[in-house]
Kinemage of the C-alpha trace (Angstrom):
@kinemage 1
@onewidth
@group {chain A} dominant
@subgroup {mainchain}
@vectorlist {calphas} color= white
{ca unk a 1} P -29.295 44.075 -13.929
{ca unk a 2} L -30.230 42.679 -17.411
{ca unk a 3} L -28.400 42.830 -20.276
{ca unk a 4} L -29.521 42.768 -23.930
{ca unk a 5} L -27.785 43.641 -27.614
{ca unk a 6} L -28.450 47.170 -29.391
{ca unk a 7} L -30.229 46.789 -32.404
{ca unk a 8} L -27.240 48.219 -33.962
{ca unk a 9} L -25.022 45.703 -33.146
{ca unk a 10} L -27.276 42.037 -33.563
{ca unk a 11} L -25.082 41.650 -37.188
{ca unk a 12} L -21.676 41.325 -35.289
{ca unk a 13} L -23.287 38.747 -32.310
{ca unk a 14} L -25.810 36.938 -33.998
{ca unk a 15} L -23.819 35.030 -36.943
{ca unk a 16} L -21.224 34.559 -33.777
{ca unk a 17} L -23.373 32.770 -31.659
{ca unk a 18} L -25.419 30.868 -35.142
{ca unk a 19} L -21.723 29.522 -35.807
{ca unk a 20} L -20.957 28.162 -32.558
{ca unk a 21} L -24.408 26.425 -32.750
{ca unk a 22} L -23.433 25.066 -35.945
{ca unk a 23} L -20.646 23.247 -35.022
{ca unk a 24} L -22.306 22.535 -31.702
{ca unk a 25} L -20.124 24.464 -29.288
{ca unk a 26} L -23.458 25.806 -27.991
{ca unk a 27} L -27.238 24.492 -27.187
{ca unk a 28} L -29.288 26.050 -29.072
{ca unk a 29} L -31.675 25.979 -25.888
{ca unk a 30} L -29.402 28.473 -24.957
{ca unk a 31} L -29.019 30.632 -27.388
{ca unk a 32} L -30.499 33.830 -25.616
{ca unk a 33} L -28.202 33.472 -22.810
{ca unk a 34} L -25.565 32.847 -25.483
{ca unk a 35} L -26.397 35.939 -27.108
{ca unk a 36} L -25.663 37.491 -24.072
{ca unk a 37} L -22.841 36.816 -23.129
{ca unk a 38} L -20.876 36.981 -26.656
{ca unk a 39} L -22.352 40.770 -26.527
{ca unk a 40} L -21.071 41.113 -23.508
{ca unk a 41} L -17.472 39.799 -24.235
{ca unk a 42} L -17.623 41.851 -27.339
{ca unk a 43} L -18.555 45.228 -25.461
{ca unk a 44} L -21.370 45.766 -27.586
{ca unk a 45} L -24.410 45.194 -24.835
{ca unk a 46} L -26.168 47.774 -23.245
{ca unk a 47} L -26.767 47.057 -19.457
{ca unk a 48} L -29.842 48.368 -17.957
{ca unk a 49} L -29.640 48.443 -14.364
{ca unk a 50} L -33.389 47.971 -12.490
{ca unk a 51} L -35.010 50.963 -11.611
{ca unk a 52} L -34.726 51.737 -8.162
{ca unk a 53} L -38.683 51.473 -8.143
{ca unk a 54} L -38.332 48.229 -8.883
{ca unk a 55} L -36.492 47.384 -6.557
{ca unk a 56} L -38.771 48.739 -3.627
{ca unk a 57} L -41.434 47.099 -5.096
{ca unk a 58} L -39.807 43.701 -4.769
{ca unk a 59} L -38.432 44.677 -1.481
{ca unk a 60} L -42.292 45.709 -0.662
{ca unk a 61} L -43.902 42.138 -2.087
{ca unk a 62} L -41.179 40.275 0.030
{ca unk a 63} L -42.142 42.339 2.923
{ca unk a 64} L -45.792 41.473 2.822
{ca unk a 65} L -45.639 38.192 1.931
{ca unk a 66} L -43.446 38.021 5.284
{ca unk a 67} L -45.840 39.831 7.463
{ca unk a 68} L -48.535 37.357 6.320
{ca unk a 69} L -46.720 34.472 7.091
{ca unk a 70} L -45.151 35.993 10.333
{ca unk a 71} L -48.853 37.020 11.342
{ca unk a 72} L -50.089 33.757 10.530
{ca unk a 73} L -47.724 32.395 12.533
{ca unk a 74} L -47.762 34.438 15.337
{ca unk a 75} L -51.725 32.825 15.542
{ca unk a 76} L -50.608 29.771 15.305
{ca unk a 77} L -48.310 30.097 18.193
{ca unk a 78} L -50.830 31.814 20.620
{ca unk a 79} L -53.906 29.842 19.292
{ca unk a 80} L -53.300 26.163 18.062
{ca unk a 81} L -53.575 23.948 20.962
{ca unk a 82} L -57.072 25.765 20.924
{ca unk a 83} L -57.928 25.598 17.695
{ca unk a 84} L -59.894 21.902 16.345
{ca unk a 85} L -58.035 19.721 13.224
{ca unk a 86} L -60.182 21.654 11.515
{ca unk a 87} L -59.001 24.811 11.989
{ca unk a 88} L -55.956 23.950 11.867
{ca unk a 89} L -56.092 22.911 8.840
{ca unk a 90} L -58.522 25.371 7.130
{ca unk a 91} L -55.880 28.221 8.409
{ca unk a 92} L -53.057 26.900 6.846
{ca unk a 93} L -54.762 25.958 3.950
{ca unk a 94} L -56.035 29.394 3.785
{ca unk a 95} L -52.264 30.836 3.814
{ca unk a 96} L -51.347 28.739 0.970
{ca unk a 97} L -54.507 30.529 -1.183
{ca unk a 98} L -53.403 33.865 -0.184
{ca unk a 99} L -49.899 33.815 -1.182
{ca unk a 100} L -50.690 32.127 -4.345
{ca unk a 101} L -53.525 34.506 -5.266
{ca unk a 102} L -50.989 37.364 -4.287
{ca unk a 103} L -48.268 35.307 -6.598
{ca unk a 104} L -51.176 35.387 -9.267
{ca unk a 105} L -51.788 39.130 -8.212
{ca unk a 106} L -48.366 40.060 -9.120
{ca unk a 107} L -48.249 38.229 -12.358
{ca unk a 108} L -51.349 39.710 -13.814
{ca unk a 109} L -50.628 43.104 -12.768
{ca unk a 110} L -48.056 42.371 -15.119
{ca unk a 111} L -48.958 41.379 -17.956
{ca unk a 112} L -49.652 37.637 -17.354
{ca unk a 113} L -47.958 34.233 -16.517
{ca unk a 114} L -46.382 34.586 -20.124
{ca unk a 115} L -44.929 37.937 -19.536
{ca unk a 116} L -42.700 36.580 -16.787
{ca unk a 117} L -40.399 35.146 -18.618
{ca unk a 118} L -39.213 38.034 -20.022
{ca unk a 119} L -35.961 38.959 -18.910
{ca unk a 120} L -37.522 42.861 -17.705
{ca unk a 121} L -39.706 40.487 -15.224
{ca unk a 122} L -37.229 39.358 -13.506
{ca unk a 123} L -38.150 41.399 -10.473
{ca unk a 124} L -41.481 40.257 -10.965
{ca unk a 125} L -40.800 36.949 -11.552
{ca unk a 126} L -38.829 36.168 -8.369
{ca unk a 127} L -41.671 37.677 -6.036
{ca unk a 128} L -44.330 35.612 -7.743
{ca unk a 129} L -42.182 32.337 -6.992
{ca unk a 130} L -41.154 33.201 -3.455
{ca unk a 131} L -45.404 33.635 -2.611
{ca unk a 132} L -45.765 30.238 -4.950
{ca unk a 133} L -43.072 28.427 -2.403
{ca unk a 134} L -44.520 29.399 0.443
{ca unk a 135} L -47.868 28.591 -0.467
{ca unk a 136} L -46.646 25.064 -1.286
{ca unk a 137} L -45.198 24.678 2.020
{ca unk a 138} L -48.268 26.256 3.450
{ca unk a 139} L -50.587 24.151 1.866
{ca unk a 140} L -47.991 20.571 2.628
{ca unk a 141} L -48.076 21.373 6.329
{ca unk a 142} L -52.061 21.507 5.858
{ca unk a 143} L -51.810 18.181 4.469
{ca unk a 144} L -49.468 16.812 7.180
{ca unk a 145} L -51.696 18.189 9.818
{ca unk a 146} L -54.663 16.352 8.659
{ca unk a 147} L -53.165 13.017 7.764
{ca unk a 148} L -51.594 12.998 11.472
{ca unk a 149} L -55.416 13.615 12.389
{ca unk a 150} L -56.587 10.432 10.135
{ca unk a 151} L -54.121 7.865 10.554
{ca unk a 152} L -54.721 8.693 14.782
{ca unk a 153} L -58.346 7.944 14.547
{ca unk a 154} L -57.288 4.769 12.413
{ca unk a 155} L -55.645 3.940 15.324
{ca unk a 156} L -52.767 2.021 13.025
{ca unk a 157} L -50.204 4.714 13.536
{ca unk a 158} L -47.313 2.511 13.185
{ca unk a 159} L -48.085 1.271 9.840
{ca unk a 160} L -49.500 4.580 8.440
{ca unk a 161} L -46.863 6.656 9.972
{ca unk a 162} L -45.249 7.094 6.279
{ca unk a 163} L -48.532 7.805 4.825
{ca unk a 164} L -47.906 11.314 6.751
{ca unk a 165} L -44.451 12.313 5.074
{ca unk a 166} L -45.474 10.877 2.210
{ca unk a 167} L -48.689 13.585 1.553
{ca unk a 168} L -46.735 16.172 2.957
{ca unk a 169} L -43.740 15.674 0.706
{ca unk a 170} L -45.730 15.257 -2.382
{ca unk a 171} L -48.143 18.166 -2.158
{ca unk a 172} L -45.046 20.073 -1.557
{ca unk a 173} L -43.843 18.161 -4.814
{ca unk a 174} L -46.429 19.290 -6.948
{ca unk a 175} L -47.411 22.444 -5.863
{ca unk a 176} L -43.675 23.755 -6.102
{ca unk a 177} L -43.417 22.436 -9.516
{ca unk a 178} L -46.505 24.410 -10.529
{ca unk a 179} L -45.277 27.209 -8.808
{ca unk a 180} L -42.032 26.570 -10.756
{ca unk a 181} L -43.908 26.602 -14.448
{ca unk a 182} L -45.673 29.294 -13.463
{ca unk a 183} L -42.742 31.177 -12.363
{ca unk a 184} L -39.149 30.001 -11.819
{ca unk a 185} L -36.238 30.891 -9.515
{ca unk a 186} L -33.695 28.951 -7.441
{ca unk a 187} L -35.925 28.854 -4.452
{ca unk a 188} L -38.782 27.298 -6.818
{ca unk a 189} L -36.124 24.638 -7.891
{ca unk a 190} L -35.310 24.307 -4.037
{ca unk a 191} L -38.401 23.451 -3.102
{ca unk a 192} L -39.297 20.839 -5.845
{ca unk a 193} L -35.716 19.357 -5.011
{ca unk a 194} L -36.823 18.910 -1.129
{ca unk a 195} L -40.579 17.647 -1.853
{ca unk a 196} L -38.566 14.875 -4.036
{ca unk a 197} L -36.384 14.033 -1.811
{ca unk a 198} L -38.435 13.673 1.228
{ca unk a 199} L -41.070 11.789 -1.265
{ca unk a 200} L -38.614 8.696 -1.658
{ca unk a 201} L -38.379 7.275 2.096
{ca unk a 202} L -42.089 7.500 2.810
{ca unk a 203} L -42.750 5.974 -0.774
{ca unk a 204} L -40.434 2.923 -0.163
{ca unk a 205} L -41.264 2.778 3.419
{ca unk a 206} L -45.047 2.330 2.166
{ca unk a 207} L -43.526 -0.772 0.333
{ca unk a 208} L -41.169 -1.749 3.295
{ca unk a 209} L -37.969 -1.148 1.574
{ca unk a 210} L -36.692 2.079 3.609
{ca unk a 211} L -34.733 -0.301 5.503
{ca unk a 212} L -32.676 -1.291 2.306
{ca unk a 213} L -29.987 0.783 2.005
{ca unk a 214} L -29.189 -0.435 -1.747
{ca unk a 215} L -32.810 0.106 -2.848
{ca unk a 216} L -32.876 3.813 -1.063
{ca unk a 217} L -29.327 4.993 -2.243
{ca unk a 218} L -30.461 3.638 -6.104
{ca unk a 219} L -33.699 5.740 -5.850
{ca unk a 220} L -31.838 9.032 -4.853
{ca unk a 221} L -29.446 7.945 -7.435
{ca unk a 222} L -32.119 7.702 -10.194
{ca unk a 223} L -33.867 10.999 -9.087
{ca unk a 224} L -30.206 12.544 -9.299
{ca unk a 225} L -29.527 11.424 -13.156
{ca unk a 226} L -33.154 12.743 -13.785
{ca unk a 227} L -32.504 15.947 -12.166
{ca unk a 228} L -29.465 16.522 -14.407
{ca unk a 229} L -31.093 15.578 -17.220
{ca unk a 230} L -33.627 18.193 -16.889
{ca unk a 231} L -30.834 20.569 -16.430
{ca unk a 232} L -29.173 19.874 -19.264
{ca unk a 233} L -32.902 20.252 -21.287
{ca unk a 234} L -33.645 23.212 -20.131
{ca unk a 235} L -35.947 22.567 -17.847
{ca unk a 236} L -34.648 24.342 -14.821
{ca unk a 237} L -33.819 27.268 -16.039
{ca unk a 238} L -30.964 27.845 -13.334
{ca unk a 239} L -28.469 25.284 -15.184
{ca unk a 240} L -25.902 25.326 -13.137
{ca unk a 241} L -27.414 24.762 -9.742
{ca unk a 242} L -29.720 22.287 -11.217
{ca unk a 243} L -26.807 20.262 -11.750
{ca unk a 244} L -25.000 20.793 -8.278
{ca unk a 245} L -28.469 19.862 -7.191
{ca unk a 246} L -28.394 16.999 -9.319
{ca unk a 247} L -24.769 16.077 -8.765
{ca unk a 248} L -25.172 16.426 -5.034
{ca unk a 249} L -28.353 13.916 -4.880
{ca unk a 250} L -26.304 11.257 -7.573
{ca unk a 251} L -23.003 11.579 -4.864
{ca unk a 252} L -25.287 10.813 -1.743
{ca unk a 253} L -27.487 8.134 -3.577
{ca unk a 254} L -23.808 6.098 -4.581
{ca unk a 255} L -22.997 6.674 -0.429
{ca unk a 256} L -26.041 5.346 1.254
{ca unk a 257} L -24.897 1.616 0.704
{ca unk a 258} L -22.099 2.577 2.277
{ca unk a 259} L -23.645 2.128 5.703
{ca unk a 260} L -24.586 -0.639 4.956
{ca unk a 261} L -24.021 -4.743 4.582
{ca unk a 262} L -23.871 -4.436 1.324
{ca unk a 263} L -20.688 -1.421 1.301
{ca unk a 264} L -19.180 -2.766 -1.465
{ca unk a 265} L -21.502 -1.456 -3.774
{ca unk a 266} L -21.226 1.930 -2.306
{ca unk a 267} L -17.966 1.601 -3.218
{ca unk a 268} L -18.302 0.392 -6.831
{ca unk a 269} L -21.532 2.817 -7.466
{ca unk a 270} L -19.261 5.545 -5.883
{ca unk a 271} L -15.949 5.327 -8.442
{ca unk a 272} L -18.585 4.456 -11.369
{ca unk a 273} L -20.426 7.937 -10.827
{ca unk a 274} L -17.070 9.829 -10.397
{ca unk a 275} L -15.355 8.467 -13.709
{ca unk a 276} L -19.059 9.395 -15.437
{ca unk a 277} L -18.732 12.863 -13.748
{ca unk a 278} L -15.299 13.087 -15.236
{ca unk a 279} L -16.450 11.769 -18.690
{ca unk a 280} L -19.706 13.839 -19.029
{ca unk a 281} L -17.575 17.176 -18.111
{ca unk a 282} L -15.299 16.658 -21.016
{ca unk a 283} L -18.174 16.688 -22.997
{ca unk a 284} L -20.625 19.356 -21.299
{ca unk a 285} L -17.851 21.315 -19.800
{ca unk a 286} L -19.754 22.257 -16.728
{ca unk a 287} L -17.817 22.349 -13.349
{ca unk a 288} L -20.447 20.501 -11.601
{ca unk a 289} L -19.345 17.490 -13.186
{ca unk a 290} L -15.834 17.607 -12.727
{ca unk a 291} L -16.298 18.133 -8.819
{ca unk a 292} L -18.570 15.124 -8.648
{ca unk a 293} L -16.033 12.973 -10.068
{ca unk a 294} L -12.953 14.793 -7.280
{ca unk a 295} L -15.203 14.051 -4.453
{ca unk a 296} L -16.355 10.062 -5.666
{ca unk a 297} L -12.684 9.170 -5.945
{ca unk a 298} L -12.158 11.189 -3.049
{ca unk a 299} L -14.907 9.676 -1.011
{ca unk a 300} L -14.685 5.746 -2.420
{ca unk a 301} L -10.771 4.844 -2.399
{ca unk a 302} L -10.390 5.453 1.310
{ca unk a 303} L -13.865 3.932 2.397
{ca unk a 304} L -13.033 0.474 0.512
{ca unk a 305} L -8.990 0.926 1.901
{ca unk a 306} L -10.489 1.029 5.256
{ca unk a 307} L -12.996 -1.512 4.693
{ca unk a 308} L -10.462 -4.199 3.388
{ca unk a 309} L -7.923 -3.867 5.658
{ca unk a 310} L -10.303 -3.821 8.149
{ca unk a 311} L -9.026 -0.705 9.642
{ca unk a 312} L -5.541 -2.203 10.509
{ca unk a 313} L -4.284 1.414 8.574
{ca unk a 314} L -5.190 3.760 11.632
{ca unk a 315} L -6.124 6.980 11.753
{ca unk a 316} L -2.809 8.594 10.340
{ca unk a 317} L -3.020 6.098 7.474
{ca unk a 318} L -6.629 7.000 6.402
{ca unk a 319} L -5.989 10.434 6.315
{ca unk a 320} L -3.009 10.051 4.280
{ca unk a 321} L -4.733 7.889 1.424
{ca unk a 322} L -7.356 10.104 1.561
{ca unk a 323} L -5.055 13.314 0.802
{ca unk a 324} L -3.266 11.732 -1.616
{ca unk a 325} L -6.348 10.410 -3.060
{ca unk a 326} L -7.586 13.529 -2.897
{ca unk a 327} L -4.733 15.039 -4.861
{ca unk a 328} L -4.321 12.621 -7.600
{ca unk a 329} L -8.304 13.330 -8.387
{ca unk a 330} L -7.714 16.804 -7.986
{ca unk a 331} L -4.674 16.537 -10.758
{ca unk a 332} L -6.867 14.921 -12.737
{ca unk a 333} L -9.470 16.820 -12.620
{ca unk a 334} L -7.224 19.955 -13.509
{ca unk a 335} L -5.613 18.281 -16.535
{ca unk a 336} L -8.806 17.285 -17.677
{ca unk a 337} L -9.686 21.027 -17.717
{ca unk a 338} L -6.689 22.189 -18.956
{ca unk a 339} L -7.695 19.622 -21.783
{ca unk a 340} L -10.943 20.866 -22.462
{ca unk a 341} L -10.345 24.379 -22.483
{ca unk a 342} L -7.398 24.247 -24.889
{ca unk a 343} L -7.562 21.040 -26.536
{ca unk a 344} L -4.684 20.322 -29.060
């Protein structure tokens, strides 16, 4: 369903949701979506629920977009020992055109790329980036296929083996985030999330640092801040999930060193992120933030209690510093929403 303000009433919302930017309560980045929702607190938006033909025709484009992938890999199944490298890789290859001329199909019919990003597209919008995905993933496993076919005949498979993830990973990478541009939805966001995070191994493996935990938990910390950045630009258009995404990957780049030699600065990286969770969500007020900085003081008070006492606190005693850990952040983090929502 979309929702959007009768003419009629765009005097009462508008100098609303102008004030509010003002005094910067609100991105103006936002200020559609803020438009939006003031009209609908206000009861003055008119709802328009998607036609019923609409919705079959999704239904139908996710329907055919499966039975070309199911066919193709029905083929694959029956036929690929069979088949040469080159095949191989000419048929997947050829699945990731098709769905991305049938992604380009469905955006011209229309009205163009541009029109997609108009809230009425929505239907249109989401089939274009599902085809768009899985022609990216189409057209990585293409990539892995014949990269697994070179570095063989270089006969150096050990040191090439991350030459393999890496090509896969970042076709995937860039393909998704055109697909993305040209149409965005979670799943788009999804995708260029994965292709990133499978990029960063290979890429420090190719520089022999995969087996430094510091190095590797720093790099998924760095995509992590970038990712949340872009969230909070606009960029991904689905804010709040970019910024789970982007809270998750900053959480599990401050753990990695935990494994490690080098724990301690799993620990420190750990509490550092979760008091900057807790001090960037009494500024942004998103939820995302306040549950990174729960689960870092969750997570990093019992691993360095453990660590220190060198487990002389037992089973029963980890689990109780780690509920009452988990309380105290959870206090906090409820008084610092109670403080944010009605500050004094």
């Amino acid at each position: 369903m979309s929702t959007e303000v009768a003419p009629r009433h765009e005097d009462r919302v508008i100098p609303v949701v102008s004030a509010l930017e003002a005094h910067g309560l609100i991105d103006p980045a936002r200020h559609q979506e803020a438009v939006e929702v003031v009209a609908e607190a206000l009861g003055v938006a008119e709802v328009e629920a998607t036609p019923l033909r609409r919705r079959l025709a999704e239904l139908a484009g996710y329907l055919g977009g499966a039975f070309v992938v199911a066919a193709g890999a029905l083929f694959v199944a029956e036929q690929w020992t069979d088949l040469t490298v080159a095949a191989q890789v000419l048929l997947l290859f050829g699945i990731a055109v098709l769905l991305f001329v049938a992604g380009a199909a469905v955006a011209v019919t229309g009205g163009g790329f541009a029109a997609l990003l108009d809230a009425e597209q929505s239907v249109r919008r989401r089939l274009a980036s599902v085809l768009f995905t899985g022609g990216s993933a189409a057209a990585a496993a293409a990539v892995i296929v014949w990269l697994i076919d070179v570095v063989e005949q270089r006969g150096n498979e050990v040191d090439d083996q991350w030459l393999i993830g890496f090509g896969g990973s970042l076709t995937l990478l860039v393909l998704a985030t055109v697909g993305y541009r040209l149409a965005h939805s979670l799943l788009g966001q999804l995708a260029v999330a994965v292709g990133a995070a499978y990029a960063i191994p290979f890429v420090l493996e190719g520089f022999d640092l995969v087996d430094a935990p510091v190095v590797v938990g720093l790099a998924f910390l760095g995509l992590g801040l970038g990712w949340l950045v872009l969230a909070e630009r606009g960029v991904w258009h689905e804010v709040v999930p970019g910024q789970i995404l982007g809270a998750a990957l900053v959480v599990v780049g401050a753990q990695i060193p935990v494994a490690s030699d080098d724990a301690w600065v799993g620990y420190l990286v750990t509490i550092l992120v979760a008091m900057a969770g807790f001090t960037v969500y009494v500024v942004r007020r998103a939820w995302p933030y306040l549950a990174v900085g729960v689960v870092g003081v969750t997570l990093a008070v019992p691993e360095a209690l453990l660590d220190w006492t060198e487990g002389s606190l037992g089973t029963a005693g980890v689990l109780l510093v780690a509920g009452v850990t988990l309380l105290g952040a959870s206090l906090l983090g409820l008084r610092l929403r109670k403080e944010v929502e009605h500050p004094s």
